[in-house]
C-alpha positions as CSV (number, residue, x, y, z in Angstrom):
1,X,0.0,0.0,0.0
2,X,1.3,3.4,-0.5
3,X,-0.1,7.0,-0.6
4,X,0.9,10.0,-2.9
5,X,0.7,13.6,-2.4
6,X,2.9,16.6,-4.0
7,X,4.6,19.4,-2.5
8,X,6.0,22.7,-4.2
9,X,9.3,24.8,-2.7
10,X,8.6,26.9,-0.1
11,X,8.2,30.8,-1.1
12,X,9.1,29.8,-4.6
13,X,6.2,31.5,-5.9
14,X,5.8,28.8,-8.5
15,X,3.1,26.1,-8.1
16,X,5.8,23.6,-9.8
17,X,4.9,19.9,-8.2
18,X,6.8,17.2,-6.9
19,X,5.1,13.9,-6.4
20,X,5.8,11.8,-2.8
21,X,5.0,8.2,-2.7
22,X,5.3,6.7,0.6
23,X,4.5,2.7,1.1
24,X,3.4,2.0,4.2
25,X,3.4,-1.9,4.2
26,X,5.9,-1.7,6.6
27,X,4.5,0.5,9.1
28,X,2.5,-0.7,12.2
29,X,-1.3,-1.8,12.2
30,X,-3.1,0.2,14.3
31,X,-5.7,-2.7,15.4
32,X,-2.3,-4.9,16.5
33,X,-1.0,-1.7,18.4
34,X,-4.4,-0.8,20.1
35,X,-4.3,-4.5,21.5
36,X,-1.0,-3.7,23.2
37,X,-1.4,-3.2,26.6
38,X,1.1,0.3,26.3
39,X,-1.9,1.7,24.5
40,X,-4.8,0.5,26.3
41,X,-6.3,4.1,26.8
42,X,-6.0,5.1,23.2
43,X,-8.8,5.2,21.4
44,X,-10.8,6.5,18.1
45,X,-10.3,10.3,18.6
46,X,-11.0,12.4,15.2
47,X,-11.0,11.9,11.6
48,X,-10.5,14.3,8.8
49,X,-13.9,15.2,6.7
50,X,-13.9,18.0,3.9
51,X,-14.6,21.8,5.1
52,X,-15.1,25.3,3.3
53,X,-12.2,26.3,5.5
54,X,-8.7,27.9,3.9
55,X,-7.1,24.6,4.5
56,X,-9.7,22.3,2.4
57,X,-10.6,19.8,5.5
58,X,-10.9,19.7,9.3
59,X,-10.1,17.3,12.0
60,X,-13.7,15.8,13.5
61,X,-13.6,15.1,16.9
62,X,-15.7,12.7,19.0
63,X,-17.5,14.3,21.5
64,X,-15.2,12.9,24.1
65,X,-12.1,14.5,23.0
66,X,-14.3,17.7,22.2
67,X,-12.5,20.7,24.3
68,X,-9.9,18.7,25.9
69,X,-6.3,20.0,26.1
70,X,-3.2,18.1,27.0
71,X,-3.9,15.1,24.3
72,X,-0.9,12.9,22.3
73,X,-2.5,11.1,19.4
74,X,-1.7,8.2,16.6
75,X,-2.4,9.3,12.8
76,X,-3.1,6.7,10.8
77,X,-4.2,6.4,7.3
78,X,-5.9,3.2,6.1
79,X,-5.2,1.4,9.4
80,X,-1.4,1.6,9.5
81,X,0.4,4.3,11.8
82,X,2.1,7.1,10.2
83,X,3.2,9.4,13.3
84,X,2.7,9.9,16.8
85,X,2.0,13.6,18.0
86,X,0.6,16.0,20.9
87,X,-1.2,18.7,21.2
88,X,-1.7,21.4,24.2
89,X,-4.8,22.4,22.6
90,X,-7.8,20.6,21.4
91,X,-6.9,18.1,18.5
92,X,-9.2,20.0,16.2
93,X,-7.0,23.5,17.2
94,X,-3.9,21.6,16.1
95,X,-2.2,24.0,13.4
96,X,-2.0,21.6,10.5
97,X,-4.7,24.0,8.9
98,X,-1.8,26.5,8.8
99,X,-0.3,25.1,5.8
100,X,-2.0,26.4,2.4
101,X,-0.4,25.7,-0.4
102,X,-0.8,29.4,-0.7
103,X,1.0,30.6,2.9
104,X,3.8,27.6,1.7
105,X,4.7,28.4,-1.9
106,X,4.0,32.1,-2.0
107,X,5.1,32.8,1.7
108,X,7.1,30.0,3.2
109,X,5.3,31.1,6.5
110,X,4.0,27.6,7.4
111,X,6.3,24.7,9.5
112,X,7.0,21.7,7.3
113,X,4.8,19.4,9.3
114,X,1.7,21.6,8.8
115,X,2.4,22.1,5.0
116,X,3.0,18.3,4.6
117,X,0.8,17.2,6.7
118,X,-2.2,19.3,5.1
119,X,-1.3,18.4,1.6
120,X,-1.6,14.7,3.0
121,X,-4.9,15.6,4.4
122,X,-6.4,16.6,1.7
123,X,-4.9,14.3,-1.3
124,X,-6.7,11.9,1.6
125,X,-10.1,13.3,0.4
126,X,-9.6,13.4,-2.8
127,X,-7.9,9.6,-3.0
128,X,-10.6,8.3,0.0
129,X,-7.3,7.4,1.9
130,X,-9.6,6.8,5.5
131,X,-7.2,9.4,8.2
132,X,-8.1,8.6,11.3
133,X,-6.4,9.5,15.0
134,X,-6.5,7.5,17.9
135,X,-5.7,9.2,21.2
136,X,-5.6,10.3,25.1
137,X,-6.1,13.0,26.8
138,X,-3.2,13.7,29.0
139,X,-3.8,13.8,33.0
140,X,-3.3,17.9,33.8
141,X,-3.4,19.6,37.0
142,X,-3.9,22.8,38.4
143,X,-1.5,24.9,39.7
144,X,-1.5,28.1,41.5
145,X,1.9,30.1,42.2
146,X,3.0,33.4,42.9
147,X,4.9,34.9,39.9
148,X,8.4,36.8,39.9
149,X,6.2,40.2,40.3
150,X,3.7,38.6,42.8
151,X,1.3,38.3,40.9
152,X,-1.3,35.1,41.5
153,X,-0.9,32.7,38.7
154,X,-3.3,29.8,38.3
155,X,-2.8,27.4,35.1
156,X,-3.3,23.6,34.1
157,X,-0.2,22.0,33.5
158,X,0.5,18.6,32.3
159,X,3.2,16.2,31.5
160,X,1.6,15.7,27.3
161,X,5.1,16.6,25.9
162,X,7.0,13.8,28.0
163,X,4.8,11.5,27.4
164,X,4.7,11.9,23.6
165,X,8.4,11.5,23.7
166,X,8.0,8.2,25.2
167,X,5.3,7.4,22.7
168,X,7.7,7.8,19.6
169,X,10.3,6.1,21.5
170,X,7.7,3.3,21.7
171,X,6.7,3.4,18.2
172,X,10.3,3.6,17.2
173,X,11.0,0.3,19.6
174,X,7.8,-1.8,17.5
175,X,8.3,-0.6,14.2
176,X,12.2,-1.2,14.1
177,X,12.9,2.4,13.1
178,X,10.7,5.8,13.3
179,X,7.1,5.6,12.2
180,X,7.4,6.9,8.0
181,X,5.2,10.5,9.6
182,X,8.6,11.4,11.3
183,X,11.4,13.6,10.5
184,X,12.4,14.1,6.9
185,X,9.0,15.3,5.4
186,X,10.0,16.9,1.9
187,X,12.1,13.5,0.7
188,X,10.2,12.3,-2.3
189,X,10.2,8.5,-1.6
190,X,10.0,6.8,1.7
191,X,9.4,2.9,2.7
């Protein structure tokens, strides 16, 4: 299996394509990772669906994960795993949306990982590739403290960055090497 999707250069002000093909029959299943007992409290989380908005789709959520911060997450397309991820804000707040085409190729204002991972997205739509997350919401707590000018802070803190380190390390660990959805985005083949 494999799924294709093209990228231009950022800020080159040219819409001049270059076709990735990733093949993802080596990556992990997600119904043979959810039956691991490391991911016992993941679960179906979001999906992406077409929208009218700037970036061409949205991320659905289930109305469990609805407003909740502090959350890591498994994408998947068609069932296999392509990245493990967090997010301080709601899943559906993540800024994938921030990478246009346009803001990309005119601007070069969007990361890598929102460009590519938008242009993903919505080659999904058009090529029914089924994207899917699977996630947790992140135990938080609140924490009041007086500030350097003594001032009364109270905030919700939460250890969602830590622990999606140790879910790539994990994902690393099973898959024999990182998950094809990390590092090295804009490299026209990967397997």
């Amino acid at each position: 299996m494999e799924i294709r999707f093209k990228t231009t250069k950022a800020n080159s002000k040219k819409y001049d394509y270059q076709e990735h093909i990733w093949t993802l029959d080596n990556q992990l299943n997600i119904d043979e990772v959810l039956e691991l007992p490391s991911f016992s409290k993941f679960e179906y989380c979001a999906s992406i669906i077409n929208s009218n908005s700037a970036a061409g789709y949205e991320i659905s959520l289930v109305d469990k994960f609805k407003e909740k911060s502090f959350v890591i997450y498994l994408t998947t397309i068609d069932g296999k795993v392509l990245k493990g991820g967090k997010s301080k804000n709601p899943l559906d707040t993540r800024s994938y949306g921030a990478g246009t085409e346009d803001s990309w190729t005119m601007r070069g204002t969007p990361s890598v990982t929102n460009y590519v991972w938008s242009q993903i997205f919505r080659e999904s739509l058009i090529s029914n590739y089924e994207v899917k997350f699977y996630g947790m919401i992140v135990p938080s707590l609140e924490m009041t403290y007086e500030s350097f000018d003594g001032e009364i802070i109270t905030e919700f803190v939460s250890p969602y960055e830590s622990e999606e380190k140790k879910l790539n390390g994990l994902l690393t660990k099973l898959n024999g090497k990182k998950v094809i959805g990390e590092g090295k985005l804009l490299v026209p083949i990967k397997n």
